[in-house]
LUMLUMDREN-2810 file (N, C-alpha, C; in Angstrom, 1 decimal):
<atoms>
<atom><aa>X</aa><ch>A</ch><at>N</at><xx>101.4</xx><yy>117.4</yy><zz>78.3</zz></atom>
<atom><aa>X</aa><ch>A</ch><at>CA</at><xx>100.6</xx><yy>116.6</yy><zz>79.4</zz></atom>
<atom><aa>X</aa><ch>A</ch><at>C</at><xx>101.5</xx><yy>115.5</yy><zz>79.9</zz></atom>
<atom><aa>X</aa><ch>A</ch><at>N</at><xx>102.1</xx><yy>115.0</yy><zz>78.9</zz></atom>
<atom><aa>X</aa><ch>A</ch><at>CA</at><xx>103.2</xx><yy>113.9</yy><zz>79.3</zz></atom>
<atom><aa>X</aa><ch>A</ch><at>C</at><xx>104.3</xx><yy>114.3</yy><zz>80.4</zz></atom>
<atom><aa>X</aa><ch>A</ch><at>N</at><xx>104.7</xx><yy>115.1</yy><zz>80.5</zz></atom>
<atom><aa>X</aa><ch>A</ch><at>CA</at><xx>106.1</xx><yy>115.9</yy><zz>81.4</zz></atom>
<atom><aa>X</aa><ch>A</ch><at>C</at><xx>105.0</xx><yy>116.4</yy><zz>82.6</zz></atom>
<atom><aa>X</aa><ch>A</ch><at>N</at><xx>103.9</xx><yy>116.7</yy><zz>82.8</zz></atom>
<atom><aa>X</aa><ch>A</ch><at>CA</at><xx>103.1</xx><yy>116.7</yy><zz>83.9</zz></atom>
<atom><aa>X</aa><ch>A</ch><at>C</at><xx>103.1</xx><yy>115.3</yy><zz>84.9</zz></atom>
<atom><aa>X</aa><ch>A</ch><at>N</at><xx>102.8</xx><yy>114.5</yy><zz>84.2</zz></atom>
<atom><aa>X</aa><ch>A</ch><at>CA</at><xx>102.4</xx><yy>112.8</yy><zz>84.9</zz></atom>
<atom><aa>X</aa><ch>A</ch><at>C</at><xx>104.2</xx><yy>112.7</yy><zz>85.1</zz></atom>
<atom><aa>X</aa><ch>A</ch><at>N</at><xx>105.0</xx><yy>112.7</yy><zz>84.1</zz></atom>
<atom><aa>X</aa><ch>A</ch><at>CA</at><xx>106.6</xx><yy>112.4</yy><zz>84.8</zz></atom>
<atom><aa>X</aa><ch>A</ch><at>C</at><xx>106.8</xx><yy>113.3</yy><zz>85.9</zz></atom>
<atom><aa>X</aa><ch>A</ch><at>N</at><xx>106.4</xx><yy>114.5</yy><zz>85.9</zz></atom>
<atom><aa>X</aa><ch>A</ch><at>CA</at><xx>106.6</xx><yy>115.2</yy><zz>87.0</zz></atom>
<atom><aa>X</aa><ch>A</ch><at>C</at><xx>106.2</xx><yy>114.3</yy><zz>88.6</zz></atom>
<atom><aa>X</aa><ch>A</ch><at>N</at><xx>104.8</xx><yy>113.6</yy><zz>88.7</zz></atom>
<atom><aa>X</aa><ch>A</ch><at>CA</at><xx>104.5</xx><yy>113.6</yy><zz>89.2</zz></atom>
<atom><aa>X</aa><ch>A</ch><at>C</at><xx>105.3</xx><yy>112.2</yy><zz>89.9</zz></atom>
<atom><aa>X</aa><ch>A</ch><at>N</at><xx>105.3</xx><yy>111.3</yy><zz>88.7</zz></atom>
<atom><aa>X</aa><ch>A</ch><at>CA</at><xx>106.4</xx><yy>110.0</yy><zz>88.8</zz></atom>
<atom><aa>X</aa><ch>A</ch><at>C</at><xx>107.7</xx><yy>110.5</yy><zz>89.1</zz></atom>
<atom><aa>X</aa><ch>A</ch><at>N</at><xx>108.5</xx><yy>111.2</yy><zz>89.2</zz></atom>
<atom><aa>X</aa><ch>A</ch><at>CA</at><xx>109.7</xx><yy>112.3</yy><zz>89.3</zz></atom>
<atom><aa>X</aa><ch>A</ch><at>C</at><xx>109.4</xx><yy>112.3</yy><zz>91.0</zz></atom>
<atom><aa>X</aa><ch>A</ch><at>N</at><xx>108.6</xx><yy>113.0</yy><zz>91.4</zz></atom>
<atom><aa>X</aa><ch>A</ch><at>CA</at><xx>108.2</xx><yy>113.5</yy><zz>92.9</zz></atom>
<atom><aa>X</aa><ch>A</ch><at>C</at><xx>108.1</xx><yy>112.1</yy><zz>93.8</zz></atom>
<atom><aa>X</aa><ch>A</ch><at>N</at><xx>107.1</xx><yy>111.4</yy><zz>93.0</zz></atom>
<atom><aa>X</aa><ch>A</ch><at>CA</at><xx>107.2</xx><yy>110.3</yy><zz>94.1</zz></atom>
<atom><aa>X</aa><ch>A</ch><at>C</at><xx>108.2</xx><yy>109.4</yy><zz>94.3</zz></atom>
<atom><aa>X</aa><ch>A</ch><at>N</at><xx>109.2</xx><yy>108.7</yy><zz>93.1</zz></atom>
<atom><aa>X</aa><ch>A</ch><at>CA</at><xx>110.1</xx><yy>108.0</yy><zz>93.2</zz></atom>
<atom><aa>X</aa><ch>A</ch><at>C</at><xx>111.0</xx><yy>108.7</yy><zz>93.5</zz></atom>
<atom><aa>X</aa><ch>A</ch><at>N</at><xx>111.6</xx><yy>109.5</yy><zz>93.2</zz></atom>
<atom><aa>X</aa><ch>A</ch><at>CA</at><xx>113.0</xx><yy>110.2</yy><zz>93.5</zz></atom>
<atom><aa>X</aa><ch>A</ch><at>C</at><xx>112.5</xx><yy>110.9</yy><zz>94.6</zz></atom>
<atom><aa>X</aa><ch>A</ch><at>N</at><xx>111.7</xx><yy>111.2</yy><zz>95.4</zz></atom>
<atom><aa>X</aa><ch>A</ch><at>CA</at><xx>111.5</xx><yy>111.6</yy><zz>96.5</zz></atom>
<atom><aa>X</aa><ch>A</ch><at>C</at><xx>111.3</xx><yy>111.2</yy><zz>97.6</zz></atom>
<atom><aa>X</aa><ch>A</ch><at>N</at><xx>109.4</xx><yy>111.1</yy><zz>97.6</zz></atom>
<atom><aa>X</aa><ch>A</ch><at>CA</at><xx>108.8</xx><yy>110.3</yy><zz>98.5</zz></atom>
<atom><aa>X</aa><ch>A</ch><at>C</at><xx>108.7</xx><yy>109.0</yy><zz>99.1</zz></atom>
<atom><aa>X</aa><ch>A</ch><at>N</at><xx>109.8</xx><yy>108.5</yy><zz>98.1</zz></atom>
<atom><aa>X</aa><ch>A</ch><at>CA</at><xx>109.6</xx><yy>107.0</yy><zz>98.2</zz></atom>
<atom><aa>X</aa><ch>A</ch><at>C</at><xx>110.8</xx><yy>106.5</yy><zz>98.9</zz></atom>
<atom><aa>X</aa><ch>A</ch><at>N</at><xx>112.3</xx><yy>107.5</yy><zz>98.5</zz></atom>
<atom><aa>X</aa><ch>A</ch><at>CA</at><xx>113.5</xx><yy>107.4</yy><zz>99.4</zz></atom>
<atom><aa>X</aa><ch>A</ch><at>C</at><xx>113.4</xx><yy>106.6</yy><zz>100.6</zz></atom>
<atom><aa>X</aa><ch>A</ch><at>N</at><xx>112.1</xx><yy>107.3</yy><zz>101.2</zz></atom>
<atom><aa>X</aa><ch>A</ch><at>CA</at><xx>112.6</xx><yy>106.5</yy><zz>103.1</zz></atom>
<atom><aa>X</aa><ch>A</ch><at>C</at><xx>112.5</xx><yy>104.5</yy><zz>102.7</zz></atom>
<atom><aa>X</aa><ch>A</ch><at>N</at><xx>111.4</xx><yy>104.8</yy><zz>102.3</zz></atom>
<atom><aa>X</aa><ch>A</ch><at>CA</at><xx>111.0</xx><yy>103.0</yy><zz>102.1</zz></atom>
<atom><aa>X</aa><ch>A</ch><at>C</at><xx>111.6</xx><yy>102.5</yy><zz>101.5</zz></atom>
<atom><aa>X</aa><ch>A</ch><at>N</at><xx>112.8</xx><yy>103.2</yy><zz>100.2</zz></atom>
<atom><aa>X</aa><ch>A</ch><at>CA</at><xx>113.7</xx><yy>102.1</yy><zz>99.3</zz></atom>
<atom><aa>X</aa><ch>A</ch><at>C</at><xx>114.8</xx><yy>102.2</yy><zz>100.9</zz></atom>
<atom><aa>X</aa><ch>A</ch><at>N</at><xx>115.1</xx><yy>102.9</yy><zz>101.6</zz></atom>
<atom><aa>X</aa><ch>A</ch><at>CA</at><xx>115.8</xx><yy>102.9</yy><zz>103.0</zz></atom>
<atom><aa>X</aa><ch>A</ch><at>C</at><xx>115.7</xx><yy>101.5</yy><zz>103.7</zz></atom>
<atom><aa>X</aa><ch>A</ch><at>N</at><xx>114.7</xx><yy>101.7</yy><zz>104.3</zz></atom>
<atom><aa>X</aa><ch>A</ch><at>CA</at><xx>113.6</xx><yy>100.7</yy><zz>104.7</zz></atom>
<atom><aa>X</aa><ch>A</ch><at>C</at><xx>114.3</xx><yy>99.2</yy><zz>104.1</zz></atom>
<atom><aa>X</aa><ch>A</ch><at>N</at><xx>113.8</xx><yy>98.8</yy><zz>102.6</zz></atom>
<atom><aa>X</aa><ch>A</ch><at>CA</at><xx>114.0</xx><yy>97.9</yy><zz>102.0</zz></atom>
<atom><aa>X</aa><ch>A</ch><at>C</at><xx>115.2</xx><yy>97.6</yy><zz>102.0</zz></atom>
<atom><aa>X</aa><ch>A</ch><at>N</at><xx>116.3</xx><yy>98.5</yy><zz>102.2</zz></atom>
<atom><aa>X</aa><ch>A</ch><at>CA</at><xx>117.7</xx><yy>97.7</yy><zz>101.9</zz></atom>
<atom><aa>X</aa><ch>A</ch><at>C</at><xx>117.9</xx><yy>97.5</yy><zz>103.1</zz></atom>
<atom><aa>X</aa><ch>A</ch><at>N</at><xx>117.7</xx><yy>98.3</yy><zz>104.3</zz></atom>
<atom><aa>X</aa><ch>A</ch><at>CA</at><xx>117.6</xx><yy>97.6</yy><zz>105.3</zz></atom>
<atom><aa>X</aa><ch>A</ch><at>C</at><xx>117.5</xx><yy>96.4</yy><zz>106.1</zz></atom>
<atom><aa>X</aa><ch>A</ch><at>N</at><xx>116.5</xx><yy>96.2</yy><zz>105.8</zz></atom>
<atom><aa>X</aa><ch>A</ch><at>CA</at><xx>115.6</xx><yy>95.0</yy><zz>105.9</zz></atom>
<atom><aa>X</aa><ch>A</ch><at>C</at><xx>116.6</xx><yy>93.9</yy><zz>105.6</zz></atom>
<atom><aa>X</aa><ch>A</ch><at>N</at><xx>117.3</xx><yy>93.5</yy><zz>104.8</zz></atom>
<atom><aa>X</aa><ch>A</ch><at>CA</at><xx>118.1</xx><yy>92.6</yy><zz>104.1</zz></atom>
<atom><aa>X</aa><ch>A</ch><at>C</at><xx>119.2</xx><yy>92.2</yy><zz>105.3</zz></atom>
<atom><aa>X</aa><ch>A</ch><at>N</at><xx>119.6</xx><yy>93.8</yy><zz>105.8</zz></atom>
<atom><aa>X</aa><ch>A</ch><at>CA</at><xx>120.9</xx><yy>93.4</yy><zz>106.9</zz></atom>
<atom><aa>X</aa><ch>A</ch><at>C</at><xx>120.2</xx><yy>93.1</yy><zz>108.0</zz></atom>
<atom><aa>X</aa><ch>A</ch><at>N</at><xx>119.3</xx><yy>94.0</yy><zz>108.7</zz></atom>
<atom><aa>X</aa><ch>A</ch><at>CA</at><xx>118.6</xx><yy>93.8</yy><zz>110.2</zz></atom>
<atom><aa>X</aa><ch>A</ch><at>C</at><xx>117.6</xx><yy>94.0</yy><zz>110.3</zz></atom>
<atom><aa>X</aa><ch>A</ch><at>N</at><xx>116.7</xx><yy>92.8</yy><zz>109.9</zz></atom>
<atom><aa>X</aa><ch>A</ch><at>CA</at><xx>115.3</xx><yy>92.6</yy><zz>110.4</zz></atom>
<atom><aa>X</aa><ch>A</ch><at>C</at><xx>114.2</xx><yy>93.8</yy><zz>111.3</zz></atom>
<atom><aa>X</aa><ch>A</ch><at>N</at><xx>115.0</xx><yy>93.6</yy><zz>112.2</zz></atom>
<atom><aa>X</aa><ch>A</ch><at>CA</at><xx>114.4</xx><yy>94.2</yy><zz>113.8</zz></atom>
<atom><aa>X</aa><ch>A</ch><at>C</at><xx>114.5</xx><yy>96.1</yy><zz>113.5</zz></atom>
<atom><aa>X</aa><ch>A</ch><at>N</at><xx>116.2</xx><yy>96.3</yy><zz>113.0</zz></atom>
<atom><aa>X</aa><ch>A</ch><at>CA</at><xx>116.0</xx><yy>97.8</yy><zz>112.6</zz></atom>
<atom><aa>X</aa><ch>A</ch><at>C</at><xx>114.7</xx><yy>98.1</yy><zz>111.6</zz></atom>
<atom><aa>X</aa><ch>A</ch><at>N</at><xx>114.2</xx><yy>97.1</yy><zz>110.7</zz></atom>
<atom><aa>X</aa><ch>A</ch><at>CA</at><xx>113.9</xx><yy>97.8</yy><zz>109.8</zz></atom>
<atom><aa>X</aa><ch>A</ch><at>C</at><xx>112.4</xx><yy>97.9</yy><zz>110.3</zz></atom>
<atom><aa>X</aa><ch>A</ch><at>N</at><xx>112.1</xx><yy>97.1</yy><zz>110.7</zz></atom>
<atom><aa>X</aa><ch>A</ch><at>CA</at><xx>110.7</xx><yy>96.9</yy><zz>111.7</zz></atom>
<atom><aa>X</aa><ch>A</ch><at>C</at><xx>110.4</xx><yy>97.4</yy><zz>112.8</zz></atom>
<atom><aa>X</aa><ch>A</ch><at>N</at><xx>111.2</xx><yy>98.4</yy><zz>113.4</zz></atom>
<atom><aa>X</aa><ch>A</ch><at>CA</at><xx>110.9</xx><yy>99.6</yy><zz>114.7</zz></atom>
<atom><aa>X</aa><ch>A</ch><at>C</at><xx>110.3</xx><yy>99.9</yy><zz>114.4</zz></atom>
<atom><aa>X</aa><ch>A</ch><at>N</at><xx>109.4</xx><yy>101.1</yy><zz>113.4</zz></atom>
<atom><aa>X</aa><ch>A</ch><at>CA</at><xx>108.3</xx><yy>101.5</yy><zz>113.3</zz></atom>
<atom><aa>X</aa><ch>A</ch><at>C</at><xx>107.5</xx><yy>100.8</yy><zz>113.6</zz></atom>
<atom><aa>X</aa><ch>A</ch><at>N</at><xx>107.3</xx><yy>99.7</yy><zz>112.8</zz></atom>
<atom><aa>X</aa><ch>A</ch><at>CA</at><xx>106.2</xx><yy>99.1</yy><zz>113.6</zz></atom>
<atom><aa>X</aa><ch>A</ch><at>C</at><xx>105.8</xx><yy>98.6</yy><zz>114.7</zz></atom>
<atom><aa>X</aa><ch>A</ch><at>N</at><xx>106.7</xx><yy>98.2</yy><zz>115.2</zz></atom>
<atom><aa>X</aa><ch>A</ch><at>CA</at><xx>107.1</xx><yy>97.7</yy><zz>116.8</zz></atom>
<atom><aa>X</aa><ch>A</ch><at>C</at><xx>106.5</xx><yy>99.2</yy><zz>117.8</zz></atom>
<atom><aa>X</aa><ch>A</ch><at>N</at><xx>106.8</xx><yy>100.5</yy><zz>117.4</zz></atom>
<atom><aa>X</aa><ch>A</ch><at>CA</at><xx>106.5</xx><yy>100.9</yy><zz>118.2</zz></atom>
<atom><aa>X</aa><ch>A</ch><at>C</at><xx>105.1</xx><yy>102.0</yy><zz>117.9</zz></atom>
<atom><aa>X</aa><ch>A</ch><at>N</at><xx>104.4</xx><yy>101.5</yy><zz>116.5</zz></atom>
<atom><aa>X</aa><ch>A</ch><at>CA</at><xx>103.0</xx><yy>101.9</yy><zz>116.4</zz></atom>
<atom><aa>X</aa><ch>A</ch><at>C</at><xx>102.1</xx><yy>100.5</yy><zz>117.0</zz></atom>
<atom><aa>X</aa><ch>A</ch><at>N</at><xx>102.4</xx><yy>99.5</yy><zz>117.3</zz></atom>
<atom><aa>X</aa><ch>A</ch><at>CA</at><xx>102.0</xx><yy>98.8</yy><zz>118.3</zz></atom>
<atom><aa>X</aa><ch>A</ch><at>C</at><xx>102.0</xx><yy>98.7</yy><zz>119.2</zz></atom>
<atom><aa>X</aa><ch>A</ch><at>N</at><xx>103.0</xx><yy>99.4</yy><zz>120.1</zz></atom>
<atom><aa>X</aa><ch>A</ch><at>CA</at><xx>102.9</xx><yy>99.6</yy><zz>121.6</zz></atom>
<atom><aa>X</aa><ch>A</ch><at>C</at><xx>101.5</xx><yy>100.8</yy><zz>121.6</zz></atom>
<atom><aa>X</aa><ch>A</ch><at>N</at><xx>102.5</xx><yy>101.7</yy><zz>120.8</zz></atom>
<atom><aa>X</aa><ch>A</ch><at>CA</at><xx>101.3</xx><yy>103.1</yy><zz>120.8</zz></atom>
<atom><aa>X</aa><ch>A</ch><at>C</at><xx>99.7</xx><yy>102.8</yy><zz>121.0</zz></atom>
<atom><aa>X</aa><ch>A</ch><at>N</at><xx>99.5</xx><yy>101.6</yy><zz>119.7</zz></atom>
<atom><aa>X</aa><ch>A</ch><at>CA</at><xx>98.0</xx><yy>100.9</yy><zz>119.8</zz></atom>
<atom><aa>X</aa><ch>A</ch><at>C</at><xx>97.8</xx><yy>100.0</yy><zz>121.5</zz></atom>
<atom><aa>X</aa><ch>A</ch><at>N</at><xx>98.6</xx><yy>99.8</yy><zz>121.7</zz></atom>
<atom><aa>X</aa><ch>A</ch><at>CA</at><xx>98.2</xx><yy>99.0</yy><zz>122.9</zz></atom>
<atom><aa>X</aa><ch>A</ch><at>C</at><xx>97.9</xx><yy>99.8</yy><zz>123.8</zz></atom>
<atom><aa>X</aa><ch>A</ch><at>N</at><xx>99.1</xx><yy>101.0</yy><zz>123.9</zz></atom>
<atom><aa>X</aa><ch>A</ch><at>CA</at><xx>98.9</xx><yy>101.9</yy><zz>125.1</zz></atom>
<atom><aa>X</aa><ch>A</ch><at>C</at><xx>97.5</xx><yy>102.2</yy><zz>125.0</zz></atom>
<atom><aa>X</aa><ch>A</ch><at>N</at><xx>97.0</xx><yy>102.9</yy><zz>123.7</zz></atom>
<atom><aa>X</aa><ch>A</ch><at>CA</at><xx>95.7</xx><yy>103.4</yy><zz>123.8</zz></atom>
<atom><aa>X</aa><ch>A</ch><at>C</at><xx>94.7</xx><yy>102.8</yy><zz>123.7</zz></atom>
<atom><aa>X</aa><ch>A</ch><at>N</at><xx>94.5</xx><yy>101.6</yy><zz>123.9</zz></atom>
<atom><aa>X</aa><ch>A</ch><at>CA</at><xx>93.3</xx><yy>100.9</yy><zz>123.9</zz></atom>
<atom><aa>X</aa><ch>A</ch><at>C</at><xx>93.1</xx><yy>100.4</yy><zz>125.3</zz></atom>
<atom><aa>X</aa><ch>A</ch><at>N</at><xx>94.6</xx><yy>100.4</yy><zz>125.7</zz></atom>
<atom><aa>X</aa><ch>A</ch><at>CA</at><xx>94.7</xx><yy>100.0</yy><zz>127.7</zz></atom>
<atom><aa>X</aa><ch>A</ch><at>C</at><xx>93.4</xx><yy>101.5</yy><zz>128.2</zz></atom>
<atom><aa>X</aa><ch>A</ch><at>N</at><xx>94.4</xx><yy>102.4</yy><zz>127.9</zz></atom>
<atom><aa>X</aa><ch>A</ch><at>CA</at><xx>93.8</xx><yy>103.6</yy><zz>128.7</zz></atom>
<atom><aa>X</aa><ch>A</ch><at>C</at><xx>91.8</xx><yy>103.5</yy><zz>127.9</zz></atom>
<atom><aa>X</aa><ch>A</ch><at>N</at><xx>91.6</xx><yy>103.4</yy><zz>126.9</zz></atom>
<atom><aa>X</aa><ch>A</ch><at>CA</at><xx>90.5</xx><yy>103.7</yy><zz>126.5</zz></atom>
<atom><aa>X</aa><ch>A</ch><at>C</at><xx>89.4</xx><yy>102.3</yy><zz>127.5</zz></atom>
<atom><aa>X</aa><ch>A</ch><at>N</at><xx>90.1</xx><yy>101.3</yy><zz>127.7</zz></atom>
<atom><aa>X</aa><ch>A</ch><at>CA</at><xx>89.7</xx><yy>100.6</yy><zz>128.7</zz></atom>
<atom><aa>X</aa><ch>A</ch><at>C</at><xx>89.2</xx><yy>100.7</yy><zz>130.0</zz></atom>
<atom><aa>X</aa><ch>A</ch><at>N</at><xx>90.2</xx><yy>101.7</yy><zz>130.5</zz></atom>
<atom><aa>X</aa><ch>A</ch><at>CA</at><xx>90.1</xx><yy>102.1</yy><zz>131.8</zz></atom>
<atom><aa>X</aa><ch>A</ch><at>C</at><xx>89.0</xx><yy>103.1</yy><zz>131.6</zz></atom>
<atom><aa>X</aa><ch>A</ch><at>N</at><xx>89.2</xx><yy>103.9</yy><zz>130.8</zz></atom>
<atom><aa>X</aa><ch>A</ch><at>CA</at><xx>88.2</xx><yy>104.8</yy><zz>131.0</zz></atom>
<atom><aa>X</aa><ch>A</ch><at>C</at><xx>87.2</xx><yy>104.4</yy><zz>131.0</zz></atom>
<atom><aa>X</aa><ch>A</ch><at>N</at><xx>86.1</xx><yy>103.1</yy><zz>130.0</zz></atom>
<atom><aa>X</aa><ch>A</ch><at>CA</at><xx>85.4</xx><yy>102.6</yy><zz>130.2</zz></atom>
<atom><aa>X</aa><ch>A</ch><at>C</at><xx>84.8</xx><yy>101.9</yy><zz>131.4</zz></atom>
<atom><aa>X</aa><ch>A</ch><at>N</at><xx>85.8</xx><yy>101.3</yy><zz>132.5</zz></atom>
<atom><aa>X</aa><ch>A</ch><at>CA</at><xx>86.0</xx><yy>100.9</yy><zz>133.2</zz></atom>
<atom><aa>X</aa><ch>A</ch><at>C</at><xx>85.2</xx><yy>101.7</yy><zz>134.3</zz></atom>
<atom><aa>X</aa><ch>A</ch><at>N</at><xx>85.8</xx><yy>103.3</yy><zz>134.5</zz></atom>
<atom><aa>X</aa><ch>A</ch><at>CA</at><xx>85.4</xx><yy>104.4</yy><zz>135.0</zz></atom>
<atom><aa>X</aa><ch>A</ch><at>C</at><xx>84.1</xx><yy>104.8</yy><zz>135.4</zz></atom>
<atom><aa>X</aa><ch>A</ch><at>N</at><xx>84.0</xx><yy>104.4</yy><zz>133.7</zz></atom>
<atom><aa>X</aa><ch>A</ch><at>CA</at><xx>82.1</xx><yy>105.0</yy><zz>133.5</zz></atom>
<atom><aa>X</aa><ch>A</ch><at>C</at><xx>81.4</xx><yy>104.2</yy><zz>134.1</zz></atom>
<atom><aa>X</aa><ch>A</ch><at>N</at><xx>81.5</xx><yy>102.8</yy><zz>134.4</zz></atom>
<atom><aa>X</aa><ch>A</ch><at>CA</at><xx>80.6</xx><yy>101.7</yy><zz>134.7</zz></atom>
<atom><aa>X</aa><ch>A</ch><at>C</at><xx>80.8</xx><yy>101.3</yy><zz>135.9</zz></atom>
<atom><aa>X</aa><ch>A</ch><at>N</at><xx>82.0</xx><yy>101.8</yy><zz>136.7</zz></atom>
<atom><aa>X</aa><ch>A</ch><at>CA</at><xx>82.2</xx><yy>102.3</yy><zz>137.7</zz></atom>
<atom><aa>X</aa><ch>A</ch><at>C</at><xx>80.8</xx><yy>102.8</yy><zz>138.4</zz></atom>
<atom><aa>X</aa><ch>A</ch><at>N</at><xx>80.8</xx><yy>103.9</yy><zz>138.0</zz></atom>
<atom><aa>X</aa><ch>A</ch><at>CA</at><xx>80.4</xx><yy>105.4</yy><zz>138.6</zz></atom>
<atom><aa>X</aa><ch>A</ch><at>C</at><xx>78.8</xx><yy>105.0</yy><zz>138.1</zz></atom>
<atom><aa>X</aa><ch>A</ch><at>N</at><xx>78.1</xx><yy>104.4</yy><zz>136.9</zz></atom>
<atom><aa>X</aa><ch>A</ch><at>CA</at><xx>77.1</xx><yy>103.8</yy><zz>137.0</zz></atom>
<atom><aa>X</aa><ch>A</ch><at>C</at><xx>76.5</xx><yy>105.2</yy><zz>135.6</zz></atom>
<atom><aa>X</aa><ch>A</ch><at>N</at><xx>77.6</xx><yy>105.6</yy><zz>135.1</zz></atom>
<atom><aa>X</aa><ch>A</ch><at>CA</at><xx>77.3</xx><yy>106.8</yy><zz>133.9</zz></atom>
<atom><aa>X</aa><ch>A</ch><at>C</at><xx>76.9</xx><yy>105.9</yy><zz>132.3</zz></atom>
<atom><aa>X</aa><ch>A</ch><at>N</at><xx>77.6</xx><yy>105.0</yy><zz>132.7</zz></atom>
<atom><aa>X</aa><ch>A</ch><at>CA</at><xx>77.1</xx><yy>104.3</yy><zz>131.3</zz></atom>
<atom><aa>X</aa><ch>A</ch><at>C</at><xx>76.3</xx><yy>103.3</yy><zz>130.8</zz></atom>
<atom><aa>X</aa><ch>A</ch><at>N</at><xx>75.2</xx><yy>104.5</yy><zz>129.8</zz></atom>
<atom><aa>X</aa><ch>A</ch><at>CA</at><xx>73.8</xx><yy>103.7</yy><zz>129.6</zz></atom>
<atom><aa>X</aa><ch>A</ch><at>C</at><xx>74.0</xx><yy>102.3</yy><zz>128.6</zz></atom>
<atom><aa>X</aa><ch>A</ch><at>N</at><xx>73.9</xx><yy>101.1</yy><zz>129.1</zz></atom>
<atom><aa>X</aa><ch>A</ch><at>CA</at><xx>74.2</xx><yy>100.4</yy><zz>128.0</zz></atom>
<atom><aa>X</aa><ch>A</ch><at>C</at><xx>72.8</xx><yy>99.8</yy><zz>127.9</zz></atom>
<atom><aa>X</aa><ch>A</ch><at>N</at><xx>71.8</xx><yy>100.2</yy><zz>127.6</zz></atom>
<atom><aa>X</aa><ch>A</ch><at>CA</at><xx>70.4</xx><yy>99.5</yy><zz>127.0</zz></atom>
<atom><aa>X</aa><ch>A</ch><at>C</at><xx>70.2</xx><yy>100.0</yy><zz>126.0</zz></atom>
<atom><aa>X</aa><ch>A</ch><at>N</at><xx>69.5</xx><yy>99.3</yy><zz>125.2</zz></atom>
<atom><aa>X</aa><ch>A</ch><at>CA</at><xx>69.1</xx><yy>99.3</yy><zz>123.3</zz></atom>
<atom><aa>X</aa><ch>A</ch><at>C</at><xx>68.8</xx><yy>100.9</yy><zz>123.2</zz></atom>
<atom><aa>X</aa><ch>A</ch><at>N</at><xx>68.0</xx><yy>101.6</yy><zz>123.9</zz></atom>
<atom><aa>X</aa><ch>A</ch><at>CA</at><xx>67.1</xx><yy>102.7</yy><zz>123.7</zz></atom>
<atom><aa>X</aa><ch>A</ch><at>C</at><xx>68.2</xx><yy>103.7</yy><zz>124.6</zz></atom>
<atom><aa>X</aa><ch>A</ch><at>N</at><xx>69.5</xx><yy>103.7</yy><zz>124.1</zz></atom>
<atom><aa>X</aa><ch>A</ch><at>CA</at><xx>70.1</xx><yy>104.5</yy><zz>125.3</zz></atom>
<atom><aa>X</aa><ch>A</ch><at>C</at><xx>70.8</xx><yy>105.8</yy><zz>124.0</zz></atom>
<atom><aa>X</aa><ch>A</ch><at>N</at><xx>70.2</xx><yy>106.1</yy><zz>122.8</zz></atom>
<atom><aa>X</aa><ch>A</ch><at>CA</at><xx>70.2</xx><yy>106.7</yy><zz>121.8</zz></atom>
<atom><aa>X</aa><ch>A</ch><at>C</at><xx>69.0</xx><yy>106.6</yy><zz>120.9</zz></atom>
<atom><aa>X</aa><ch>A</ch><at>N</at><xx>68.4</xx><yy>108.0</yy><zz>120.7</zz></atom>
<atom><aa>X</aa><ch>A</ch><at>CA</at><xx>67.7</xx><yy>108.0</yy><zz>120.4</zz></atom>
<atom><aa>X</aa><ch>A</ch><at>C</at><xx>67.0</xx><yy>107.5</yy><zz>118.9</zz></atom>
<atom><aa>X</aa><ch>A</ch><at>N</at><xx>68.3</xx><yy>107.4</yy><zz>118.1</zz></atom>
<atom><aa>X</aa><ch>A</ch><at>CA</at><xx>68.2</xx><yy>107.1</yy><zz>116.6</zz></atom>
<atom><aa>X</aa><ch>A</ch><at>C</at><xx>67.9</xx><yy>105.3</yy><zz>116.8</zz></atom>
<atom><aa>X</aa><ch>A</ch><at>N</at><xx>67.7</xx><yy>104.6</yy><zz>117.7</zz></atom>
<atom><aa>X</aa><ch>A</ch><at>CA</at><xx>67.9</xx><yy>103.3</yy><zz>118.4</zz></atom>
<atom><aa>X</aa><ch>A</ch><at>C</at><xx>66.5</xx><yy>102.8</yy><zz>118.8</zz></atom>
<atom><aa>X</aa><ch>A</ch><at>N</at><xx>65.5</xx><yy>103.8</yy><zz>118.7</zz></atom>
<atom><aa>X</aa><ch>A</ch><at>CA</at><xx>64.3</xx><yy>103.6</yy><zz>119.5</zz></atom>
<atom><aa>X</aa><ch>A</ch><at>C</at><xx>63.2</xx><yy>103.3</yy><zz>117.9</zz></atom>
</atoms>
């Protein structure tokens, strides 16, 4: 049972964990390299919260969107 759980500690450190000890030495020389991922799962978030705006925008537009208390029925 013991050589199971190392196995498992085996997979994750010597494996899965490679990118982020990457990551971490990184970090030490260039800040900004090591932080692009993030940098650009925040644009991503931004993009799609712009567009989910608009689309909102759309609906109340066009007069499709019910916004009163009783506009679902689990609500009433």
């Amino acid at each position: 049972m013991k050589s199971f759980f190392e196995a498992i500690q085996s997979l994750f450190v010597d494996i899965l964990f490679l990118p982020f000890d990457a990551l971490r030495e990184l970090e030490l020389t260039n800040w900004w390299a090591a932080n692009t991922i993030n940098w650009i799962l925040i644009i991503v978030c931004c993009v799609a919260m712009l567009y989910w705006l608009k689309q909102l925008n759309i609906f109340k537009n066009n007069n499709e969107d019910d916004d009163n208390t009783t506009a679902h029925s689990f609500l009433k």
